[in-house]
DRENTI-468993 format. One line per 10 residues: number of its first residue (from 1); their letters; for each residue z, y, x of C-alpha. Coordinates in Angstrom, 1 decimal. Layout:
N
NUM> a> Z,Y,X  ...
//
This chain:
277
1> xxxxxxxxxx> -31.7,-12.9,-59.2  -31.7,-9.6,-60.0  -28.2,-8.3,-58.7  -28.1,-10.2,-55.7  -29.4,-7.5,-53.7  -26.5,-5.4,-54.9  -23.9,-8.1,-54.1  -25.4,-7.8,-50.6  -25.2,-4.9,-50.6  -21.3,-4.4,-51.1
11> xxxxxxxxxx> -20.5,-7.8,-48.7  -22.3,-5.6,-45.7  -20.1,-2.8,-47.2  -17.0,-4.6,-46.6  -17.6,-6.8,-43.5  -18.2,-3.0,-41.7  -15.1,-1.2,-42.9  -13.5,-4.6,-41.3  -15.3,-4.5,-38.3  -14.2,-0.9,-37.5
21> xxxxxxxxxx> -10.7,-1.5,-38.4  -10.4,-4.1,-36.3  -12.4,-1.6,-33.5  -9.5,1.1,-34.3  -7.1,-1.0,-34.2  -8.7,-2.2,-30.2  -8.9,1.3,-29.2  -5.3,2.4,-30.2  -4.5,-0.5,-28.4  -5.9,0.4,-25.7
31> xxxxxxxxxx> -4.9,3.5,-24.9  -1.5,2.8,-25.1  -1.6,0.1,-22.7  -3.4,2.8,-20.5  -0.4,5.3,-21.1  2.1,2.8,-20.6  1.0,0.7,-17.3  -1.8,2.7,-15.5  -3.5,-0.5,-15.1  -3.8,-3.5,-12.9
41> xxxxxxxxxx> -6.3,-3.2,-9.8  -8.7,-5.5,-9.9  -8.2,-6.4,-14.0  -9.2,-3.2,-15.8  -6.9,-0.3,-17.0  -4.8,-1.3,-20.4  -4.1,-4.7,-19.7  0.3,-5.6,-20.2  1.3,-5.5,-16.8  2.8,-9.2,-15.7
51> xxxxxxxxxx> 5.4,-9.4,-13.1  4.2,-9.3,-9.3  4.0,-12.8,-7.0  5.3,-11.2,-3.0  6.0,-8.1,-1.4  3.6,-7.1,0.9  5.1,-4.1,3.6  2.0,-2.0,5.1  2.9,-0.4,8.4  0.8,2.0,10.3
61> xxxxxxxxxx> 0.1,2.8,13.8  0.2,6.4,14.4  -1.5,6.1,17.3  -5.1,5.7,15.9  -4.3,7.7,12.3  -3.6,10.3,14.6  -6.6,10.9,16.9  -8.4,11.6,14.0  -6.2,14.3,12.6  -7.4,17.6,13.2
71> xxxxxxxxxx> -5.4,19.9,11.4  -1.2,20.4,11.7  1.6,21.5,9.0  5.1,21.2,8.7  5.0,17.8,6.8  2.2,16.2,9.3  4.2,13.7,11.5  1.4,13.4,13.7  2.3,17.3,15.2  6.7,16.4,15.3
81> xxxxxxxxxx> 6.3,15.0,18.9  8.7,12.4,17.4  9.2,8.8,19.4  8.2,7.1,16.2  4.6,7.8,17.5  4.9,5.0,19.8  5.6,2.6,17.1  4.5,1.1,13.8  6.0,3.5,11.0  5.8,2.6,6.8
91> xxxxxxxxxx> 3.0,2.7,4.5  4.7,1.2,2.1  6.5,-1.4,0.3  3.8,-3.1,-2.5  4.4,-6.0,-4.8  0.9,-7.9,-4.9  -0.4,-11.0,-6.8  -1.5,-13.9,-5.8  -5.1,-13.6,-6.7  -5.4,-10.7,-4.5
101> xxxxxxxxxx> -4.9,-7.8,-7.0  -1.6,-5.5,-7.5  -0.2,-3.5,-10.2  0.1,0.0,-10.0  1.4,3.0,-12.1  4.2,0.8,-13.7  6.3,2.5,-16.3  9.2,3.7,-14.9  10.7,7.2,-13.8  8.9,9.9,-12.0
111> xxxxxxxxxx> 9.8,10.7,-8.0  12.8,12.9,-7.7  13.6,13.5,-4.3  17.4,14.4,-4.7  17.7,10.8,-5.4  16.7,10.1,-1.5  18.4,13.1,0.0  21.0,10.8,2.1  18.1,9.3,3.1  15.5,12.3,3.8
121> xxxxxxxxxx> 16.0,11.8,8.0  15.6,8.5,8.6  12.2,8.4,6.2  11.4,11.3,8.4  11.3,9.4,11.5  10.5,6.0,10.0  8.2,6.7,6.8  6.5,9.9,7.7  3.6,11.3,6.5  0.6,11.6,8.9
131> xxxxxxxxxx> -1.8,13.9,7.3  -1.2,17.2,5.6  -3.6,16.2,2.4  -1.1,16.1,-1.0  -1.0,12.6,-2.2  -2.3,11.4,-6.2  0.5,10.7,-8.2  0.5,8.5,-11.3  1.2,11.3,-14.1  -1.4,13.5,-12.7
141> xxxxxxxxxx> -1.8,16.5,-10.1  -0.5,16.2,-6.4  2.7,15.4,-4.9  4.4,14.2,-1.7  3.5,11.1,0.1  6.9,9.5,-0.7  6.3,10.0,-4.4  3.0,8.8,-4.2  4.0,5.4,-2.7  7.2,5.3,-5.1
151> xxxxxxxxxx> 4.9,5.9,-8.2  2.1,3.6,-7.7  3.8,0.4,-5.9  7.9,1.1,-6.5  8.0,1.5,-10.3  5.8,-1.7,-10.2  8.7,-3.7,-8.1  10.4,-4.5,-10.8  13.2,-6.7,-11.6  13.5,-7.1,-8.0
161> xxxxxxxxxx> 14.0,-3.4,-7.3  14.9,-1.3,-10.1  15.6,2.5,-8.8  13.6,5.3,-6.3  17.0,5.1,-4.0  16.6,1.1,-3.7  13.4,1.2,-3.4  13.3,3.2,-0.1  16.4,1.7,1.0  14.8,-2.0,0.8
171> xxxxxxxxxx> 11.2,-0.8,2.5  13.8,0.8,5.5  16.1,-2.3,5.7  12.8,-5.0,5.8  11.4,-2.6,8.1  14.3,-2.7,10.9  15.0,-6.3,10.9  11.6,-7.5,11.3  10.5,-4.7,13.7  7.0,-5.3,14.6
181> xxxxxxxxxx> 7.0,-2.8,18.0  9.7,-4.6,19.5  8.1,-8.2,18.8  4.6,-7.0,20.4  6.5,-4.9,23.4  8.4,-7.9,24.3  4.9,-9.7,24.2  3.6,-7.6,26.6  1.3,-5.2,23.8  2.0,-1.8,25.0
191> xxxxxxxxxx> 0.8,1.6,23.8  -2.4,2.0,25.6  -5.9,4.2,25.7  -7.2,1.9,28.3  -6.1,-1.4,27.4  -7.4,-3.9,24.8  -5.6,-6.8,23.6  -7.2,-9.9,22.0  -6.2,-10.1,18.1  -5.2,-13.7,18.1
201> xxxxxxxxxx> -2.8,-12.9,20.7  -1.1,-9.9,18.6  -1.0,-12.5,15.6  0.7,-15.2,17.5  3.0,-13.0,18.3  3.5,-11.9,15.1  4.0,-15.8,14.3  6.7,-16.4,16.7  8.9,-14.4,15.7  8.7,-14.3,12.0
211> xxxxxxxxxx> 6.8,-17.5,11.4  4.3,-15.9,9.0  1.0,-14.7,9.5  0.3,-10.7,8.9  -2.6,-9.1,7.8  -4.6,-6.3,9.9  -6.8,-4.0,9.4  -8.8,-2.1,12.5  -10.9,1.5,12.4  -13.5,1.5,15.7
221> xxxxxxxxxx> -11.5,-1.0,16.9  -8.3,0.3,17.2  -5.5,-1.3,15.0  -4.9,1.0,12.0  -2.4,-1.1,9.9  -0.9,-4.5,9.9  0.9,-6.1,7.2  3.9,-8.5,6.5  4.2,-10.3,3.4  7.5,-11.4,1.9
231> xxxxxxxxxx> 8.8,-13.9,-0.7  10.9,-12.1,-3.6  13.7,-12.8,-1.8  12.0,-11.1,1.6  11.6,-14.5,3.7  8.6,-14.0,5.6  5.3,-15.9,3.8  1.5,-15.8,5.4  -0.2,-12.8,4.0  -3.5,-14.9,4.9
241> xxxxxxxxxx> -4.2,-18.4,3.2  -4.0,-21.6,4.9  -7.5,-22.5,5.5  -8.3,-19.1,6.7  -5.7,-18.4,9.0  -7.3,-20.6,11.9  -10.6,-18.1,11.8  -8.4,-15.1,11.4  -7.2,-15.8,14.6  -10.4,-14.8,16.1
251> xxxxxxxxxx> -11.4,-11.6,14.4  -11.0,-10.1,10.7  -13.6,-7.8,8.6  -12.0,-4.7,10.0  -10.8,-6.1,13.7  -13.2,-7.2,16.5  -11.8,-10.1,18.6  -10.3,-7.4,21.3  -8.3,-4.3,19.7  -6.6,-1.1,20.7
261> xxxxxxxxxx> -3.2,0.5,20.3  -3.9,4.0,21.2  -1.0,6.6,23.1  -1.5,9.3,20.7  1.3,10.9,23.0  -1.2,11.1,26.2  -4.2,12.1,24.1  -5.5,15.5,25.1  -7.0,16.4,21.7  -3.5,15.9,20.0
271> xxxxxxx> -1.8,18.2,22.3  -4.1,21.0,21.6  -3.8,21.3,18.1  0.1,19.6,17.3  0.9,23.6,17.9  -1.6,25.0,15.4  0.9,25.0,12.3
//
């Protein structure tokens, strides 16, 4: 009886130098999933990124993005007078999960924009910036819009899209055939400071012509972005779920049951400072 408080004494020895090798062994682990993937939104950083479910392609209506942009540069699409003012341009092209979370930060190659020089003027026009802020990039600092959006969703669109040059050239191609202005135009949803539109009409519209419901998203009641989701092979699919798409039809978190498209072309405010480079 006398030793056992030594033998104790070296079992509590030994059960901690396992317990914090197994803890060094968790935290090299870790960090090199952090190093490696970025992370997954929505699951914690570290985790072994899994392949994505759909693509989901984010477009933007200049109209209200711009009329609250006060300042102008040379990269600012907002001050370029461009037509592409007067209809949706690209976010940009994200792989998503199911669940509602997406990965971002994949491993793959950092944005070179000599890889996309044949195709520098039609992102221009189609994929443009509209803010002069420097965009967060995966490996740290500030870089162009373009390599933000390649370097957060692109690397991540793997094995479906493998390279920076396919990656743009996929978001440009889904983007002209299923051409969101020309489907609401034809529907009679015009530009408009004056005129509101109801939502569900907007959707249905949507509907019709690519038999999928999109996703919106509204700031004071003007339509900021909407959203089209895509199988991997980019057939249309509903970006909202079944049993919610009924409801959605009415109004969203973000979009009243009326919503704008603001001119930013006849907005006073916008031709007063698109000069001030």
């Amino acid at each position: 009886m006398a030793f056992l408080p030594i033998q104790i004494v070296v079992l509590m020895q030994l059960l901690m130098i396992l317990v914090a090798s197994l803890c060094l062994m968790k935290i090299n682990g870790v960090d090199l999933g952090e190093e490696l993937t970025g992370g997954v939104h929505g699951g914690g950083s570290g985790q072994e990124q899994r392949e994505f479910d759909y693509f989901k392609l984010a477009l933007q209506w200049p109209g209200t993005i711009c009329q609250g942009n006060h300042r102008c540069c040379a990269s600012n699409g907002c001050c370029q007078g461009s037509n592409s003012l007067s209809e949706f341009t690209i976010h940009g092209l994200w792989p998503d999960y199911n669940d509602g979370s997406w990965p971002a930060c994949c491993n793959g190659p950092r944005y070179d924009s000599k890889e996309i020089s044949t195709l520098t003027d039609v992102l221009k026009k189609y994929w443009p910036s509209l803010s002069c802020s420097k965009s967060s990039t995966c490996h740290g600092g500030k870089g162009t819009f373009w390599a933000h959006e390649w370097e957060k969703h692109g690397t991540c669109c793997s094995p479906v899209i493998r390279d920076e040059y396919s990656y743009f050239l996929t978001a440009i191609n889904v983007y002209s055939k299923y051409n969101v202005t020309q489907v609401l135009n034809e529907a009679g949803y015009l530009p408009s400071n004056s005129e509101k539109y109801p939502l569900g009409g907007i959707i249905a519209a949507i509907q019709n012509a690519f038999h999928a419901t999109p996703e919106l998203q509204c700031k004071g009641g003007a339509v900021e972005e909407l959203r089209l989701c895509f199988f991997k092979d980019f057939k249309p699919r509903d970006c909202i779920s079944e049993p919610h798409i009924k409801s959605y039809l009415v109004a969203s978190s973000s979009c009243p049951k009326y919503v704008s498209l603001p001119d930013v072309q006849a907005s006073s405010r916008y031709a007063d400072t698109r000069v001030a480079f």
